[in-house]
C-alpha atoms as a printed R data frame, in Angstrom:
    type eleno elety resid chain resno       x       y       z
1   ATOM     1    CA   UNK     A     1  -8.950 130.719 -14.378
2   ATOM     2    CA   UNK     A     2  -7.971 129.432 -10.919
3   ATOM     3    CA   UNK     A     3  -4.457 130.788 -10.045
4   ATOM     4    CA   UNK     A     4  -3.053 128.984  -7.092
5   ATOM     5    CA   UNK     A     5   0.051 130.694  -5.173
6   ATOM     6    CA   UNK     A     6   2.696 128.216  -5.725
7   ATOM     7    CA   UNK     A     7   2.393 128.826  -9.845
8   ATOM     8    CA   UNK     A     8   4.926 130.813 -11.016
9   ATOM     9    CA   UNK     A     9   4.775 131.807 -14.489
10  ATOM    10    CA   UNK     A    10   6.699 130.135 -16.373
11  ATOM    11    CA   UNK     A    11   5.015 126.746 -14.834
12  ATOM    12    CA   UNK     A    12   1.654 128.375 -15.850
13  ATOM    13    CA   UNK     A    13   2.715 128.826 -19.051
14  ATOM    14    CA   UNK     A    14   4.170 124.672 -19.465
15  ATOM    15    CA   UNK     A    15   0.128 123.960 -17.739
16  ATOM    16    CA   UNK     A    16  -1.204 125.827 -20.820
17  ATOM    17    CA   UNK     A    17   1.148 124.201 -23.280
18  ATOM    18    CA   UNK     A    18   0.773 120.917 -21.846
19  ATOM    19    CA   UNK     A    19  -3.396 121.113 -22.153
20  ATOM    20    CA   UNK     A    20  -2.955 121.924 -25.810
21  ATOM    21    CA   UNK     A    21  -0.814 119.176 -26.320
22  ATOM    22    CA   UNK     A    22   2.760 117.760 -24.905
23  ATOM    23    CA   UNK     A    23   5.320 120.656 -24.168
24  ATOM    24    CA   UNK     A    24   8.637 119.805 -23.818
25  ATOM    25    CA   UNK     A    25  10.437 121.976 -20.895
26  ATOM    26    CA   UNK     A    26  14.055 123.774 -22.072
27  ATOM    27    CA   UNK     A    27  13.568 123.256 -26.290
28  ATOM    28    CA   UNK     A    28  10.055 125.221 -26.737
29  ATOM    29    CA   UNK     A    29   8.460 122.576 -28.923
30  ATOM    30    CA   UNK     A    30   5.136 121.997 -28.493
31  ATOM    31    CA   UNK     A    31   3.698 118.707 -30.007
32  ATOM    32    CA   UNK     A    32   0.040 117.725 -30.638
33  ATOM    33    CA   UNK     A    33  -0.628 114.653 -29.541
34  ATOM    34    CA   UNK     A    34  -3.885 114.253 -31.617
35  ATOM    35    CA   UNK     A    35  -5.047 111.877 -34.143
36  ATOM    36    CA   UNK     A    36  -6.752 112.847 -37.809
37  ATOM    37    CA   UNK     A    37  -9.445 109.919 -38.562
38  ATOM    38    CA   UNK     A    38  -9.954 109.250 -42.692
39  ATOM    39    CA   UNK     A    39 -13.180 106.831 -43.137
40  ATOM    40    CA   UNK     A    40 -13.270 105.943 -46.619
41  ATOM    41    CA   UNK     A    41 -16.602 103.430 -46.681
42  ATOM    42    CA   UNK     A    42 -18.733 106.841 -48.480
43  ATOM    43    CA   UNK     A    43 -16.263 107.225 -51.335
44  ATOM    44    CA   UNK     A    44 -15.175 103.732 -51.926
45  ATOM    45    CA   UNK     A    45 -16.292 103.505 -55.434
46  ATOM    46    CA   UNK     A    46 -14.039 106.623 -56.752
47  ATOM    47    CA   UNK     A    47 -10.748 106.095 -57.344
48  ATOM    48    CA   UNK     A    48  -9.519 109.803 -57.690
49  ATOM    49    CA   UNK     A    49 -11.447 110.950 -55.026
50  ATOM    50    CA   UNK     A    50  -9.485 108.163 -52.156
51  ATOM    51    CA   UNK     A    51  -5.823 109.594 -53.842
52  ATOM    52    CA   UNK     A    52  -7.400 113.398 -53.406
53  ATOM    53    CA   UNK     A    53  -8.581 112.446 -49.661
54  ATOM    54    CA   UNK     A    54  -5.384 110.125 -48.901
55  ATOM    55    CA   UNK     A    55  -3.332 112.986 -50.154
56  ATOM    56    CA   UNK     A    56  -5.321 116.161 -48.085
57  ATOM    57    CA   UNK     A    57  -5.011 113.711 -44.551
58  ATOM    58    CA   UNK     A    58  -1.329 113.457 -45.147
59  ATOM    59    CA   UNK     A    59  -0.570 116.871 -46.156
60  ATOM    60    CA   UNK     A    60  -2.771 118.058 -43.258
61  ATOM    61    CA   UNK     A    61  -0.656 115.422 -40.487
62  ATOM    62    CA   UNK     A    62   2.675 116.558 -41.664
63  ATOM    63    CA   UNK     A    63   1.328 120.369 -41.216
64  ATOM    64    CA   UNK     A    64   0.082 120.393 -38.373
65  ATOM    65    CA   UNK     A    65   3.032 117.992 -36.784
66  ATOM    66    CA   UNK     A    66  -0.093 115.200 -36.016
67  ATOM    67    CA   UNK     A    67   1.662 112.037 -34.965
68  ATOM    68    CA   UNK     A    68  -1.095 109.438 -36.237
69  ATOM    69    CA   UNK     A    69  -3.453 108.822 -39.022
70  ATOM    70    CA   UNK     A    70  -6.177 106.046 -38.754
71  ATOM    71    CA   UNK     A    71  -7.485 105.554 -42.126
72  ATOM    72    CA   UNK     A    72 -10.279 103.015 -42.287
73  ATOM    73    CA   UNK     A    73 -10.565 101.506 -45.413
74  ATOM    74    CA   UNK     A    74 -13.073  98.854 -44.065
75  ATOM    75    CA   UNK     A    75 -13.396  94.991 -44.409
76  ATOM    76    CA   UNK     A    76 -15.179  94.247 -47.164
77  ATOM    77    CA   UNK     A    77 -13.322  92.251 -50.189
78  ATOM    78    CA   UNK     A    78  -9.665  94.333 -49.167
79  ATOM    79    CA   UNK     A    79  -9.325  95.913 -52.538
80  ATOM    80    CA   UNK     A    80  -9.612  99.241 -50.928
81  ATOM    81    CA   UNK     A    81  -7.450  98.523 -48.298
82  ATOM    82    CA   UNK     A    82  -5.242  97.124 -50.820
83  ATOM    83    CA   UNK     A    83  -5.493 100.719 -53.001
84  ATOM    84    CA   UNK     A    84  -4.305 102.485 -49.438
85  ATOM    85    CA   UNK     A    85  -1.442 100.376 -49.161
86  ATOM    86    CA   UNK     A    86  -0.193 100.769 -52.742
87  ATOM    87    CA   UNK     A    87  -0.624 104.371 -52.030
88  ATOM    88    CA   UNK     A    88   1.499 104.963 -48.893
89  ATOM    89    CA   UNK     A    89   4.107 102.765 -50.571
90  ATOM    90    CA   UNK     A    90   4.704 105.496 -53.042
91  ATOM    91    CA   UNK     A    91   8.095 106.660 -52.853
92  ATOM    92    CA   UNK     A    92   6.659 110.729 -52.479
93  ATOM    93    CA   UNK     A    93   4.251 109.550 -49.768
94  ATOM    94    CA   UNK     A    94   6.720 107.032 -47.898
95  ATOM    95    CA   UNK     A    95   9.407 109.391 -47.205
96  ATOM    96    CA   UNK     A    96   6.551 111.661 -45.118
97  ATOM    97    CA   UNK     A    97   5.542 109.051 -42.518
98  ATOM    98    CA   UNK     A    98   7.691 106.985 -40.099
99  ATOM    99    CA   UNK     A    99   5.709 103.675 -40.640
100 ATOM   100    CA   UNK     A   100   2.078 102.295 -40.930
101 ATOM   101    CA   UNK     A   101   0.773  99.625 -38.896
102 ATOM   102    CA   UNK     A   102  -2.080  97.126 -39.433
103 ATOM   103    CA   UNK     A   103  -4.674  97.120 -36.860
104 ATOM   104    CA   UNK     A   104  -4.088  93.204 -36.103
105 ATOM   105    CA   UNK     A   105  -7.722  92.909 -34.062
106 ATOM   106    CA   UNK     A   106  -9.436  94.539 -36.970
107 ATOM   107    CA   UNK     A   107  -8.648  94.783 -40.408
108 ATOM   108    CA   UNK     A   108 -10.477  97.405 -41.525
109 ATOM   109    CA   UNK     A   109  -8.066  99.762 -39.936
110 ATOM   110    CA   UNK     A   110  -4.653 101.160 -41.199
111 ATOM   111    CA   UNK     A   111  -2.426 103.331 -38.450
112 ATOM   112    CA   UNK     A   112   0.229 105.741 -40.091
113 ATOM   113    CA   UNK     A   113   2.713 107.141 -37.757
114 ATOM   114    CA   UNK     A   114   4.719 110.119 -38.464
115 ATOM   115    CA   UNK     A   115   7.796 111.251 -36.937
116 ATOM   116    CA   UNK     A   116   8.378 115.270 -36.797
């Protein structure tokens, strides 16, 4: 690793914060700034399995303090996209995200935001 002169330490430190995700200087918190990614085309046709995958992604966001999910439900007829909107309306699943947007350029897409 390339130390250069004018680093002190505690400005190293915030560098190697900041390239694992966003540090925040004076409160220690360290958010990640990444994004989990749910495709559900390959399981479309089972119902339980979408709740068990739908419910893993969410538990896994709110864990590990993610601040999006894109879950892509695909095109198709919308009845699947329809069965992931039903879902994060529940009333145990909607008090864990801040909101969900539609991807308005393509509708195959659902964006769930969380707020930590």
């Amino acid at each position: 690793m390339l130390l250069l002169p004018f680093i002190n330490r505690f400005t190293l430190r915030s560098l190697q914060l900041l390239v694992l995700g966003v540090f925040c200087p004076g409160s220690g918190e360290k958010y990640l700034m990444a994004k989990l990614k749910l495709d559900l085309h390959e399981v479309c046709k089972n119902g339980k399995l979408i709740e068990k995958k739908l419910n893993r992604i969410i538990d896994e966001a709110t864990e590990k303090r993610i601040a999006l999910v894109e879950i892509i439900p695909g095109k198709g007829s919308g009845q699947l996209k329809k069965a992931v909107l039903r879902f994060l309306d529940r009333p145990d699943i909607k008090k864990r995200y801040h909101r969900i947007n539609k991807d308005s350029k393509n509708f195959g897409r659902v964006f769930v935001h969380f707020k930590h």
